[in-house]
N, CA, C and O of each residue as an XYZ file, in Angstrom:
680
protein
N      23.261    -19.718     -6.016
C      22.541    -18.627     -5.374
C      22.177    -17.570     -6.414
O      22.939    -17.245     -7.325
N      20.982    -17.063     -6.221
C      20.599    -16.319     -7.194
C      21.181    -14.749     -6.977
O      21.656    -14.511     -5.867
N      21.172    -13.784     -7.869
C      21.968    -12.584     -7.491
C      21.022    -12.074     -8.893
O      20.697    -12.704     -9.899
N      20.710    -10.441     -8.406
C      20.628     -9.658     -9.346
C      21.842     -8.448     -9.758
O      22.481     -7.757     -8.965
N      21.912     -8.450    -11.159
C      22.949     -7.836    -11.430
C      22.717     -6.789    -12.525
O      21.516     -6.688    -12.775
N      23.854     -5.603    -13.594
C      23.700     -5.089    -14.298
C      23.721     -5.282    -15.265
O      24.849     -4.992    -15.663
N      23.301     -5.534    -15.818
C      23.103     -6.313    -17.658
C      24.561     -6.384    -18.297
O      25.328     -5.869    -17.482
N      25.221     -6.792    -19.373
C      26.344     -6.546    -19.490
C      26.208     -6.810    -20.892
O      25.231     -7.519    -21.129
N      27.078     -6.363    -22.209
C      26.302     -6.889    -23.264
C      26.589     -8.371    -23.810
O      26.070     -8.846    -24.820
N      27.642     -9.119    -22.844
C      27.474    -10.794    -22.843
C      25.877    -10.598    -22.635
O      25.323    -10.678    -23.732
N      25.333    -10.461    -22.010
C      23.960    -10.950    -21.681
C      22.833    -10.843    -22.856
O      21.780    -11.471    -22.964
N      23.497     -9.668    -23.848
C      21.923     -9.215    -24.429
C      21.071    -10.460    -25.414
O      19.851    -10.511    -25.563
N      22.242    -11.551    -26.104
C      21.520    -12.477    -26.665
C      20.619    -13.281    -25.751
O      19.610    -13.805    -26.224
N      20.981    -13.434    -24.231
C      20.349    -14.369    -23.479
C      18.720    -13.070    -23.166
O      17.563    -13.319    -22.825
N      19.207    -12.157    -23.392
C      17.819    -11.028    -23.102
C      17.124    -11.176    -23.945
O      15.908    -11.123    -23.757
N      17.713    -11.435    -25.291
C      16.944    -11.470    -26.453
C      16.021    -12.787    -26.549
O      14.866    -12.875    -26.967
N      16.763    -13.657    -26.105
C      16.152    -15.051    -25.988
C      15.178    -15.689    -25.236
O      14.506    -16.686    -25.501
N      15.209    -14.639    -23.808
C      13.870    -14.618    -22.970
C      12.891    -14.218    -23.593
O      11.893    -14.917    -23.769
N      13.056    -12.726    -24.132
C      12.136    -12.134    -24.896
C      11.717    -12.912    -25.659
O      10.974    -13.742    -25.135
N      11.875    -13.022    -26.746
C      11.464    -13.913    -28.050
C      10.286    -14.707    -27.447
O       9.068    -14.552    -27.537
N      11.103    -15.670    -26.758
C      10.203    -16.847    -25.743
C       8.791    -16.757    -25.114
O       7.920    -17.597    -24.888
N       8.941    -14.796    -24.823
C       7.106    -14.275    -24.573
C       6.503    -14.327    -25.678
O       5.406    -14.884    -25.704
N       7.088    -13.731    -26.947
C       5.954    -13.952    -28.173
C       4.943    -14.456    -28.314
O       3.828    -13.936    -28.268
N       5.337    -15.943    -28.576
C       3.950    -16.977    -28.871
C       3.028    -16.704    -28.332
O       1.997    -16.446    -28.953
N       3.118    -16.660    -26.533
C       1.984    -16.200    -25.691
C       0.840    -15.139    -25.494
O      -0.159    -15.084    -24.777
N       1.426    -14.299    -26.462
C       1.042    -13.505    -26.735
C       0.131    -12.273    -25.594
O      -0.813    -11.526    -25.851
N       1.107    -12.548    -23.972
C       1.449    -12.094    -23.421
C       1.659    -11.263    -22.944
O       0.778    -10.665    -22.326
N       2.962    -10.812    -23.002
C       3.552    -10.049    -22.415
C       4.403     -8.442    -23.629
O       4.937     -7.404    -23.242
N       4.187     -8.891    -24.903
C       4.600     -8.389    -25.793
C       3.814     -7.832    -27.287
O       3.137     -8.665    -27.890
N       3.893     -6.818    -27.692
C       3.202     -6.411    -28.827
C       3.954     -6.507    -30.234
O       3.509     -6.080    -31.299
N       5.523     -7.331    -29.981
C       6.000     -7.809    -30.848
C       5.168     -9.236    -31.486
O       4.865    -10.094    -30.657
N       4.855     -9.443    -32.764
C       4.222    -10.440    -32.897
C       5.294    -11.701    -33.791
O       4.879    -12.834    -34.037
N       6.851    -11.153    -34.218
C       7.543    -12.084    -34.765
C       9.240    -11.949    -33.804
O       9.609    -10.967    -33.160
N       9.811    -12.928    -33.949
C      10.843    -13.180    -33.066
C      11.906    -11.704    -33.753
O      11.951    -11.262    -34.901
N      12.642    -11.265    -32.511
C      13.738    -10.134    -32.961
C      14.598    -10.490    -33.142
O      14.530    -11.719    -33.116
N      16.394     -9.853    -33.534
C      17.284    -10.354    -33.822
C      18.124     -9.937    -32.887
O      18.010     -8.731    -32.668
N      19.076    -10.586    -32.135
C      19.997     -9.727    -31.180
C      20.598     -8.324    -32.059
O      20.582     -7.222    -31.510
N      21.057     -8.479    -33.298
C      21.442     -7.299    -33.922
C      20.670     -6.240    -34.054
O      21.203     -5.131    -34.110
N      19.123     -6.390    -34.136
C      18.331     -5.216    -33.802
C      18.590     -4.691    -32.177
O      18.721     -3.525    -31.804
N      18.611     -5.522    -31.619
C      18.766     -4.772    -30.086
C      20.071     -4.174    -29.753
O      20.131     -3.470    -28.745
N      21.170     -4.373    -30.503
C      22.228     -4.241    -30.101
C      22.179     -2.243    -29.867
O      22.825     -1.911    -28.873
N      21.561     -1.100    -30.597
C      21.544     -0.032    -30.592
C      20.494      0.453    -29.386
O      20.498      1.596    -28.930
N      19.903     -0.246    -29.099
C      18.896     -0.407    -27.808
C      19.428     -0.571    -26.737
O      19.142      0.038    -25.706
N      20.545     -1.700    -26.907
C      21.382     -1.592    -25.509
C      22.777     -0.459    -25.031
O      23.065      0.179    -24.018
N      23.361     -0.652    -26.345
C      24.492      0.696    -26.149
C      23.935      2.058    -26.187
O      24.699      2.974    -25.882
N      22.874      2.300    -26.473
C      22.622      3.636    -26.260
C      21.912      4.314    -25.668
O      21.666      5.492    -25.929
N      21.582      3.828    -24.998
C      20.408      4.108    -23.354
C      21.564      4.622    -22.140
O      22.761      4.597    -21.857
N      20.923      4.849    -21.916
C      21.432      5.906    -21.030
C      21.660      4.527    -19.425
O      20.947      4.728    -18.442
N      22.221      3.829    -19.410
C      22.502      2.936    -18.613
C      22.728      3.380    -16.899
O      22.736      2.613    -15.936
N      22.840      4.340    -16.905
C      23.314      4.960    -15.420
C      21.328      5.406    -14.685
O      20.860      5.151    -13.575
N      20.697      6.082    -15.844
C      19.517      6.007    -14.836
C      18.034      5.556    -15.550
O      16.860      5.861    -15.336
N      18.796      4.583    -16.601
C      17.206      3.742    -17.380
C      18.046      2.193    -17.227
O      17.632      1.378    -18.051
N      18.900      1.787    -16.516
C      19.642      0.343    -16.303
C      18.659     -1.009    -16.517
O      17.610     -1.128    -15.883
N      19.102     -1.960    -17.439
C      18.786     -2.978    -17.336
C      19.684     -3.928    -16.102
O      20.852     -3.895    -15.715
N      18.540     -4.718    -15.753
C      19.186     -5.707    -14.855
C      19.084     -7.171    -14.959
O      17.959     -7.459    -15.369
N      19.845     -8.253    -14.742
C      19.527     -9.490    -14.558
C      19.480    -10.387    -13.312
O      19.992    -10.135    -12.221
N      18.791    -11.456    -13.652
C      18.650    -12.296    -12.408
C      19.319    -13.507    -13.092
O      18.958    -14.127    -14.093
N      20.425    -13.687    -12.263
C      21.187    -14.767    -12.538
C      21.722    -15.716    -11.650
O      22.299    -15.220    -10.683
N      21.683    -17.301    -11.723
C      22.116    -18.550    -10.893
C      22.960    -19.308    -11.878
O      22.686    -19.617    -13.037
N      23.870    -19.505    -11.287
C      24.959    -20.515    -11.749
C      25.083    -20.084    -12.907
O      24.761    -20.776    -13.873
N      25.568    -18.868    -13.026
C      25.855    -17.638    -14.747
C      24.799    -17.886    -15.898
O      24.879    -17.486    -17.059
N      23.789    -18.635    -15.318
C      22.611    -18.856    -16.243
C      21.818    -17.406    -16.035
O      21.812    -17.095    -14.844
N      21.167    -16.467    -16.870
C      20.206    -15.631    -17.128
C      19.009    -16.031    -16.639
O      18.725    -16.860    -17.503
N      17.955    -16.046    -15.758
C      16.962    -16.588    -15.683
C      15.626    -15.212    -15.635
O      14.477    -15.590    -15.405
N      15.833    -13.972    -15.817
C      15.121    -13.298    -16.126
C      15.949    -12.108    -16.027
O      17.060    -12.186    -15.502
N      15.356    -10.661    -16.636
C      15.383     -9.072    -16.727
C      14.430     -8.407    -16.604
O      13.226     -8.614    -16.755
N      15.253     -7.242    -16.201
C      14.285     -5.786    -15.959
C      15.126     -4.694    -16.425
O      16.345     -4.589    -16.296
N      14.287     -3.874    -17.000
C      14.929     -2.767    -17.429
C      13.575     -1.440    -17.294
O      12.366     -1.604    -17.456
N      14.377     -0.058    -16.921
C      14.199      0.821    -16.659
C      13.798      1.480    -18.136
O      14.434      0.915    -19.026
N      13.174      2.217    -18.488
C      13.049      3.004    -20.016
C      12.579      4.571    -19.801
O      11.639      4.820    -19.046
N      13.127      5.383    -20.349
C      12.498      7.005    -20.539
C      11.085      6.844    -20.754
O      10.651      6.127    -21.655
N      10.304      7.525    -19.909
C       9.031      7.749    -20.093
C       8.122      8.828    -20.982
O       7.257      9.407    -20.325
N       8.189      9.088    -22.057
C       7.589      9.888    -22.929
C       8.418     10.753    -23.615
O       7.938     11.563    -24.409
N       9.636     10.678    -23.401
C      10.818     11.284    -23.827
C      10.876     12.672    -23.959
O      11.191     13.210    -25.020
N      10.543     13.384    -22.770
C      10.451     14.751    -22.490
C      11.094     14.962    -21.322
O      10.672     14.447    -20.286
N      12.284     15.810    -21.348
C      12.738     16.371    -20.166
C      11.679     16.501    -19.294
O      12.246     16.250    -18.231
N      10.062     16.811    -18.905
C       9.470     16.909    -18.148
C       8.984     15.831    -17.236
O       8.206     15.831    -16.282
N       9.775     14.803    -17.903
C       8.783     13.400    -17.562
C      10.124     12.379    -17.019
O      10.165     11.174    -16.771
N      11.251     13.542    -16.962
C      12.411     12.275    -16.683
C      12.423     11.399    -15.270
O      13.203     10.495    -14.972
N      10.933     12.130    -14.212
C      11.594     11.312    -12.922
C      10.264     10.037    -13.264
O       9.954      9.445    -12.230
N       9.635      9.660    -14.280
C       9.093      8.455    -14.323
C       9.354      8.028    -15.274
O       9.643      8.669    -16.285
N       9.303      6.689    -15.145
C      10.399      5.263    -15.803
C       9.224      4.349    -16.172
O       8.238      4.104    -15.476
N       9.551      3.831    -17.560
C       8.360      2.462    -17.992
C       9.254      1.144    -17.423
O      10.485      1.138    -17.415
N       8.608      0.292    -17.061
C       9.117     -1.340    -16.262
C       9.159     -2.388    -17.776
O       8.075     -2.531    -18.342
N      10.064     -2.901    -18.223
C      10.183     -4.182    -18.675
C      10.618     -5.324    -18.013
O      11.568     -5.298    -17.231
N       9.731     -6.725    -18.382
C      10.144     -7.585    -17.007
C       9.589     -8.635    -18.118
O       8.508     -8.703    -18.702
N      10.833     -9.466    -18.175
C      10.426    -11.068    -18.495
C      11.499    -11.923    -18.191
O      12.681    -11.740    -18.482
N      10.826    -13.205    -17.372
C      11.361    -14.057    -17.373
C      11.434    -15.123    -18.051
O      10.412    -15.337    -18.703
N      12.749    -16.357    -18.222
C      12.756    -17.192    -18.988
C      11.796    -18.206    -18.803
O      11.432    -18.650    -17.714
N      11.388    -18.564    -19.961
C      10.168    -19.732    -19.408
C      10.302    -21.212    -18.578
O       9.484    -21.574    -17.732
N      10.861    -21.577    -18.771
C      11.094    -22.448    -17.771
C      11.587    -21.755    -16.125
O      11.900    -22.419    -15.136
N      11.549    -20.779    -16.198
C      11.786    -20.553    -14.484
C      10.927    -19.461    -14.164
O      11.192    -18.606    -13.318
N       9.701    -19.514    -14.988
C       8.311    -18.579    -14.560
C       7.640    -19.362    -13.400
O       7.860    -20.557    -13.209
N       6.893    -18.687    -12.716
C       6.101    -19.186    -11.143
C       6.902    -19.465    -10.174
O       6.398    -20.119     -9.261
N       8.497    -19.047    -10.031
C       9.688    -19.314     -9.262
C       9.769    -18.420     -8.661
O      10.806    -18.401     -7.997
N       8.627    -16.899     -8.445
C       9.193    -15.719     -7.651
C      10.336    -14.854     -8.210
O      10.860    -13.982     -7.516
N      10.639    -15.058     -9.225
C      11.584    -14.263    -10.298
C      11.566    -12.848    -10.430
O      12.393    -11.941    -10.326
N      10.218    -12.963    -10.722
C       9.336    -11.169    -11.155
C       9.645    -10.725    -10.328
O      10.632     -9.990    -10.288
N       8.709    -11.086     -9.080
C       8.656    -10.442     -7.818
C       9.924     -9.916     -7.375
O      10.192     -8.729     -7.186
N      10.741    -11.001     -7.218
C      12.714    -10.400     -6.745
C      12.836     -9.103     -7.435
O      13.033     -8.005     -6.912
N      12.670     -9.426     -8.864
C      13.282     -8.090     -9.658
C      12.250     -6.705     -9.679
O      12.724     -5.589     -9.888
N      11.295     -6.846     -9.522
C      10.236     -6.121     -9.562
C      10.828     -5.131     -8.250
O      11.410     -4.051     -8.355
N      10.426     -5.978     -6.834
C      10.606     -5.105     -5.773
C      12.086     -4.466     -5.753
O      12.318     -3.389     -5.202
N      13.160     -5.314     -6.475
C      14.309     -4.871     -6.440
C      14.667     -3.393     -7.277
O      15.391     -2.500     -6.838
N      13.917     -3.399     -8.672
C      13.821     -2.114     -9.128
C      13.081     -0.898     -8.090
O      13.601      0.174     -7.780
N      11.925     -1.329     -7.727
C      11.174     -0.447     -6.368
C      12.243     -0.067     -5.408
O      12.322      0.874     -4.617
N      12.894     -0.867     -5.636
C      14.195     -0.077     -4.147
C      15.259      0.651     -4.568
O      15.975      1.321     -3.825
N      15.420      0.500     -6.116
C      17.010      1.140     -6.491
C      15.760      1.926     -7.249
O      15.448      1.357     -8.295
N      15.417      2.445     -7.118
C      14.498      3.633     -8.096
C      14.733      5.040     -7.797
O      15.035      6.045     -8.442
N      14.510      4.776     -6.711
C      14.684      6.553     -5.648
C      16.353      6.705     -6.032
O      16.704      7.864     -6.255
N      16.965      6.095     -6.089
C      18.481      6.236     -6.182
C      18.687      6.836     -7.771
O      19.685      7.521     -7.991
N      18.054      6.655     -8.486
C      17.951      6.709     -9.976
C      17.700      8.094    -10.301
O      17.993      8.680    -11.343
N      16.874      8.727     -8.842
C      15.745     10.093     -9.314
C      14.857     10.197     -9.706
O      14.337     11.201    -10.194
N      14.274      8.647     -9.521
C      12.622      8.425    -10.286
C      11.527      8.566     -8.906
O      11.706      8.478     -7.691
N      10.642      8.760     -9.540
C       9.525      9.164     -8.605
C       8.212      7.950     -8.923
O       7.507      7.301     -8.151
N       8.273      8.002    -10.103
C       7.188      7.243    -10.045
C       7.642      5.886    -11.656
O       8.247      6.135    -12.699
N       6.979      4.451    -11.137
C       6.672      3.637    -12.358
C       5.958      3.518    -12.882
O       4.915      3.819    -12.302
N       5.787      3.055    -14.236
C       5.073      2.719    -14.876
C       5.248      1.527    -15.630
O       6.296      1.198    -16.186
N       3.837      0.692    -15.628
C       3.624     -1.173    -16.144
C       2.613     -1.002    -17.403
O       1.390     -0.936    -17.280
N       3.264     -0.944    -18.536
C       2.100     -1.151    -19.964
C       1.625     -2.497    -20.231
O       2.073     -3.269    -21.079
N       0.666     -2.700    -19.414
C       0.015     -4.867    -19.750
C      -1.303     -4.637    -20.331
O      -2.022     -3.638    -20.328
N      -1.483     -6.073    -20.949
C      -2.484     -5.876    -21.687
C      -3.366     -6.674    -20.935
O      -2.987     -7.803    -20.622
N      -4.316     -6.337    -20.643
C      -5.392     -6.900    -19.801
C      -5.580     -8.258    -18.916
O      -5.743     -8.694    -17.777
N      -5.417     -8.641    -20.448
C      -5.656    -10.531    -20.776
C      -4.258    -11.134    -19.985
O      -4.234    -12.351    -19.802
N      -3.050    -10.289    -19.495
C      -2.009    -10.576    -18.664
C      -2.048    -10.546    -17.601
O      -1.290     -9.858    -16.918
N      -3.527    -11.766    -16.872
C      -3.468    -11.378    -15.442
C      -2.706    -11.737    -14.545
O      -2.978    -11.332    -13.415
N      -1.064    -12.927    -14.791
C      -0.107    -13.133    -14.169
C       0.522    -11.456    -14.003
O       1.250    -11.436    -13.010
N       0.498    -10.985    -14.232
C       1.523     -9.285    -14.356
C       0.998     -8.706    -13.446
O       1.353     -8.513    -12.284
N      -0.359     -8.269    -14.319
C      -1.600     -7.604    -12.874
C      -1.142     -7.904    -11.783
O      -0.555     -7.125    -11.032
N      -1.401     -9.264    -11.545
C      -1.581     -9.934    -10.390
C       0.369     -9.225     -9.457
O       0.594     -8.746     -8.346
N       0.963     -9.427    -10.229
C       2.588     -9.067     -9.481
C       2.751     -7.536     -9.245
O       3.170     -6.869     -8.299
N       2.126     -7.168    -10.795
C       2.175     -5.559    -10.120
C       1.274     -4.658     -8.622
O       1.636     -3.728     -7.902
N       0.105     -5.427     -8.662
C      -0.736     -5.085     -7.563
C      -0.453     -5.317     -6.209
O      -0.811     -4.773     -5.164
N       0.453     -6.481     -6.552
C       1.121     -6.996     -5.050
C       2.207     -5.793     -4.618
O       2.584     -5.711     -3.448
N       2.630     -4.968     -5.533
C       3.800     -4.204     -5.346
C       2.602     -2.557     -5.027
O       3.178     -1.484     -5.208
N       1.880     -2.523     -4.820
C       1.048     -2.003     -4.674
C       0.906     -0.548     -5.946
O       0.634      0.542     -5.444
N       1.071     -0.592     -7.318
C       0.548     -0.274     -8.283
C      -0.857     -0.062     -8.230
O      -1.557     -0.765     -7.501
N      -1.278      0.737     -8.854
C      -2.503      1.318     -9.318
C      -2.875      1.120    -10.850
O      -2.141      1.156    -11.838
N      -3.975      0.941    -10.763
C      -4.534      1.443    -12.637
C      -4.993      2.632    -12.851
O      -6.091      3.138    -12.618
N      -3.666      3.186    -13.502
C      -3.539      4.645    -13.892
C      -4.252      4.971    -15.315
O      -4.508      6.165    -15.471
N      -4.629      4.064    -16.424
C      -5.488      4.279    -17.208
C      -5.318      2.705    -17.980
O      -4.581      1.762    -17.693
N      -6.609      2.923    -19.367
C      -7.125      2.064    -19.829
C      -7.117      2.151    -21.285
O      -8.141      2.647    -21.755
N      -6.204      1.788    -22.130
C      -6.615      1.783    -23.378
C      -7.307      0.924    -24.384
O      -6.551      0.245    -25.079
N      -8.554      0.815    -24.598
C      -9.474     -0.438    -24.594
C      -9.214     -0.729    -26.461
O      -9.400      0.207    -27.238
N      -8.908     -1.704    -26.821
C      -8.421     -2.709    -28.417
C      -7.398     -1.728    -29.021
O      -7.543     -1.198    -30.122
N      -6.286     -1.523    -28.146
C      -5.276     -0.477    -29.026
C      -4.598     -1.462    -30.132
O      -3.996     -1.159    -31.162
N      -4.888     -2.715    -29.591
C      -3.670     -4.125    -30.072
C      -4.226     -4.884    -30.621
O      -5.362     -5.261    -30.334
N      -3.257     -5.448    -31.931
C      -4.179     -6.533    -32.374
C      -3.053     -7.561    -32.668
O      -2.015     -7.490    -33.326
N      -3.793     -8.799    -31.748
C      -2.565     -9.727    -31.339
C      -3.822    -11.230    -32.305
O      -5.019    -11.420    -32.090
N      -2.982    -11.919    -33.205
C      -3.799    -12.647    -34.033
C      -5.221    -12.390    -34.315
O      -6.124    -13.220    -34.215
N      -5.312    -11.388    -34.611
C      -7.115    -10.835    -35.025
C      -7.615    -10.579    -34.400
O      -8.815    -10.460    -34.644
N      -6.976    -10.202    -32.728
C      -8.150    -10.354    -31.812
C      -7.391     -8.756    -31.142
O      -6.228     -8.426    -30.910
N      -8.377     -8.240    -31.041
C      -8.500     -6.308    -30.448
C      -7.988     -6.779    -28.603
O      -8.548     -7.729    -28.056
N      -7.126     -6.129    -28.022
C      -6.524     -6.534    -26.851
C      -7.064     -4.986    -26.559
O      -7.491     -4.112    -27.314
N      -6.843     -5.045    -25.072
C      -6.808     -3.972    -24.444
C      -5.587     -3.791    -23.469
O      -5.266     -4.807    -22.853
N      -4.787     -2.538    -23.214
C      -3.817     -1.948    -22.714
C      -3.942     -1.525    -21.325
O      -4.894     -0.763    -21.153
N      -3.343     -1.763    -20.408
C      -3.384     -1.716    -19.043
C      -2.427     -0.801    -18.480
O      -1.244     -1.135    -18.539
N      -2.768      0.431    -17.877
C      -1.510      1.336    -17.585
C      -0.980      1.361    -16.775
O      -0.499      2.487    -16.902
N      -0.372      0.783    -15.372
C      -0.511      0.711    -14.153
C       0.671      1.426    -13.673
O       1.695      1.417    -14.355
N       0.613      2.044    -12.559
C       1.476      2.804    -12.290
C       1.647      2.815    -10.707
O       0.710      2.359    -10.052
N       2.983      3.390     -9.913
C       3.288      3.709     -8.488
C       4.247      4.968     -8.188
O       5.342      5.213     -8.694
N       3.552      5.673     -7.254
C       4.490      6.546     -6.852
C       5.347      6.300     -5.745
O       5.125      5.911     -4.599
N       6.528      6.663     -6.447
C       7.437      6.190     -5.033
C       7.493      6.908     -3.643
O       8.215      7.836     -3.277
N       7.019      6.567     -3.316
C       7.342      7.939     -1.400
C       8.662      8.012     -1.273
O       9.207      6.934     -1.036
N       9.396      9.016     -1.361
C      10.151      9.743     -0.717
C      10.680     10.452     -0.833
O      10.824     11.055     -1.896
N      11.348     10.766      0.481
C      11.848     12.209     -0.019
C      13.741     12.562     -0.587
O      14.655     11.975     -0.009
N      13.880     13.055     -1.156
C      14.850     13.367     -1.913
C      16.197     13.694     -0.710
O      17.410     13.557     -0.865
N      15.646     14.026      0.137
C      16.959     14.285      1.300
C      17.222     13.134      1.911
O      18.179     13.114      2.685
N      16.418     11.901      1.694
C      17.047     10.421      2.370
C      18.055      9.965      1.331
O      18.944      9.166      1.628
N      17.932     10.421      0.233
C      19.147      9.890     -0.333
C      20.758      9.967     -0.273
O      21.438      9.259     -1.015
């Protein structure tokens, strides 16, 4: 049975290993060479885990995708919106993965003190589009060839949602 859970740092090589795995595709990521779990290791201990939390989706203690929460512009003014990271492992992409974790962040968000998300995709990622729009996201702006993914000028997709509600349901 599948279960989403809180990242733990057993997990971060298997995080690292999803990741990596978007590269080639050139995708989902503006990394263009594989990372090292030891680079991430200061990425994971030092985030503020209580209201930027990574999460996993896990079956039979296998990792099969993450999400993680990130500071949005890193200004006390900007702390109630959050950037979305979301990848799943490749072999268990088109399984409804995203979606679980996606809407599942949408629900523990308000609990967090966030108000609103935010999705940085690059155009040419119309599997993402396509998941974020279902969650009913907007295109909040457009940054047209910020990226250059094998020679070729990409464009940046900003998409964003405000969460409705109000602060006394919590």
């Amino acid at each position: 049975m599948e279960k989403i859970r809180s990242a733990t740092i057993e997990d971060l090589e298997e995080i690292v290993n999803i990741y990596n795995a978007s590269i080639p595709s050139r995708l989902a990521t503006g990394d263009l060479e594989k990372i090292q779990v030891e680079s991430r290791l200061k990425w994971f201990q030092e985030r503020d885990h209580k209201h930027y939390p990574i999460w996993v989706m896990e079956k039979d203690n296998q990792v099969l995708g993450w999400i993680s929460l990130q500071h949005f512009y890193g200004r006390p003014a900007y702390k109630s919106t959050a950037e979305i990271s979301l990848y799943i492992a490749e072999n268990h992409r088109g399984q409804g993965i995203g979606k679980k974790l996606l809407g599942y962040v949408i629900e523990e968000s308000p609990k967090l003190g966030l108000t609103n998300l935010l999705g940085f995709i690059f155009a040419h990622n119309q599997p993402s589009l396509n998941l974020f729009k279902k969650y009913n996201f907007q295109q909040w702006g457009y940054l047209p060839k910020v990226a250059q993914l094998d020679n070729i000028e990409r464009d940046l997709i900003i998409m964003g949602l405000h969460l409705d509600y109000k602060k006394d349901k919590i």
